[in-house]
LOVEXMI-676181 format. One line per 10 residues: number of its first residue (from 1); for each residue y, x, z of C-alpha. Coordinates in steps of 0.001 Angstrom, whole numbers, plus 500000, padded with zeros to 6 digits. Layout:
# residues N
NUM> Y:X:Z; ... .
This chain:
# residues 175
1> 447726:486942:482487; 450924:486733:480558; 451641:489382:478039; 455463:491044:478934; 456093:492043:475564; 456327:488141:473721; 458603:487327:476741; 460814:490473:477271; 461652:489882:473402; 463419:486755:473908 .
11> 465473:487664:477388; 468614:487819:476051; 471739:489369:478340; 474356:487111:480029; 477780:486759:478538; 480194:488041:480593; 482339:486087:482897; 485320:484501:482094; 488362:485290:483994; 488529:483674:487170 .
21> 492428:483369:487076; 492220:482135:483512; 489486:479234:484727; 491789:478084:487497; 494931:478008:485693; 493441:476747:482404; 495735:473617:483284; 498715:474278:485341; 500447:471151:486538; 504578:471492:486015 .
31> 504875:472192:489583; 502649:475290:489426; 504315:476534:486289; 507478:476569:487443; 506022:478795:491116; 504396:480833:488254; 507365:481814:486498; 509720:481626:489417; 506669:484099:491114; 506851:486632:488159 .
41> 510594:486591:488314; 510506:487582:491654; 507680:490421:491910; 509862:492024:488641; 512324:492839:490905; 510926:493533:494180; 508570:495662:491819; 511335:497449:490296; 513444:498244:493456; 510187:499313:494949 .
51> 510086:501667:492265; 513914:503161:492485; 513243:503178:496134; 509963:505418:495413; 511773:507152:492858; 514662:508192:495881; 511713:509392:498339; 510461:511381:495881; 513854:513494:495127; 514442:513769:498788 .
61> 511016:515301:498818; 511618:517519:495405; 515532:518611:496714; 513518:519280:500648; 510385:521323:498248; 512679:523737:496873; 514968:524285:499771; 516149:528244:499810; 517951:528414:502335; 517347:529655:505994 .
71> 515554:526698:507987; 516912:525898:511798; 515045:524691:514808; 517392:521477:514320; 515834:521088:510285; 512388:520947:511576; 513474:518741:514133; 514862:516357:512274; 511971:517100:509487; 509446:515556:512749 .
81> 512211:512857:513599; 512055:511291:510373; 508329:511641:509797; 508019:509834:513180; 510397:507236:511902; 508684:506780:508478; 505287:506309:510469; 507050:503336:512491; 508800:501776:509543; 505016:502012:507866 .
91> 503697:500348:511331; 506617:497507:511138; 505658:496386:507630; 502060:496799:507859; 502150:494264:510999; 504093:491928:508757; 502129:492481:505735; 499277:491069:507973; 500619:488359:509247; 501845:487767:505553 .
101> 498390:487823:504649; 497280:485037:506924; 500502:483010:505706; 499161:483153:502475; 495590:482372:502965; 496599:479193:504805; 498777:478172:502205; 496600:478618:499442; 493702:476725:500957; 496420:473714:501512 .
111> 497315:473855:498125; 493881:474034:496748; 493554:470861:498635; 495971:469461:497007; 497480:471094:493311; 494505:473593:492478; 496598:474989:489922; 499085:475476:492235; 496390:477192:494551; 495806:479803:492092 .
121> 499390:480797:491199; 499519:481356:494944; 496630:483325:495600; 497524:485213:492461; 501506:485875:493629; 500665:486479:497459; 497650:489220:496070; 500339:491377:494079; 503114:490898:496994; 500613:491953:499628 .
131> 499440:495030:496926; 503190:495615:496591; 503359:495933:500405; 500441:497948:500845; 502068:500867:498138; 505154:500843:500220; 503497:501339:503823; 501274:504110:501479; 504641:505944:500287; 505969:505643:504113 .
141> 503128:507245:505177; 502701:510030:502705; 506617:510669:503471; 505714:511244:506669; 503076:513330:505688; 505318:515486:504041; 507912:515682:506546; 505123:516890:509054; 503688:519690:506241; 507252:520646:505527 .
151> 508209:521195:509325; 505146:522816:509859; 505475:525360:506540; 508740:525989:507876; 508460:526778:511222; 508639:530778:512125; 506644:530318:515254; 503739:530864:512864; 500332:529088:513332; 499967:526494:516528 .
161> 496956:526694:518255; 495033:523918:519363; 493533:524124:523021; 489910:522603:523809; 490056:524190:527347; 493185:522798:529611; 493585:525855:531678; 493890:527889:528368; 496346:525299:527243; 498042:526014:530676 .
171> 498437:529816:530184; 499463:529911:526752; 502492:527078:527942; 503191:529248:530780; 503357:533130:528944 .
């Protein structure tokens, strides 16, 4: 039998990983650093009018927040109108964003095939587009959110009441 103690003594931890972007772009070819930097250049600005255009949702929400003023059936209307278009818009891109995602799968494994390096600055670019993507269908959807809470916080009729039972449904929509 084998005494643990001699053997457990010399077991020595891994070392940690290295980087798997760093391993596959250890050598970029010229063509891959040129879709590197052209990539960065790119996701800079769609990041930063993602941005402004988050920054915009969130003063409509701050200016709708602190609304004082009396609220009409045609505000909450509209408040429901434009959470119902937000939810679509969301819908729209998240369809796209999909079939984005299987653009960019193919492509990658055709470039892997062929420019590895130019493989990984793909994978790498179409990962923070697609994340881009997903934190715009995420504000859309939280807009709508808030359009619906706001509507509903808003709305004088008081509580709604949810109906399990149809025919109870059916008197309450007919008193």
């Amino acid at each position: 039998m084998l005494d643990v103690v001699p053997i457990d003594k010399f077991d020595i931890p891994l070392p940690p990983a290295r980087p798997i972007a760093f391993e596959e772009r250890m050598f970029l070819s010229k063509v891959a650093d040129r879709q590197q930097k052209l990539g960065e250049y790119l996701l800079n600005d769609a990041r930063a009018k993602s941005e402004a255009w988050k920054s915009q949702i969130a003063q409509l929400m701050s200016t709708l927040d602190s609304w004082i003023g009396p609220v009409t059936a045609e505000d909450l209307a509209a408040s429901m109108e434009s959470a119902e278009k937000a939810e679509e818009i969301a819908e729209t891109i998240a369809i796209a964003t999909a079939r984005l995602e299987k653009r960019i799968r193919r492509d990658v494994k055709r470039q892997f095939e062929n420019d590895p390096s130019l493989g990984a600055v793909t994978r790498a670019f179409g990962g923070r587009l697609l994340t881009l993507e997903r934190e715009k269908i995420d504000a859309l959807l939280e807009t709508a959110l808030f359009f619906r809470a706001w509507a509903a916080d808003h709305d004088d009729r008081g509580p709604l009441q949810s109906f399990d039972d149809p025919q109870a449904l059916m008197r309450a929509l007919a008193a």
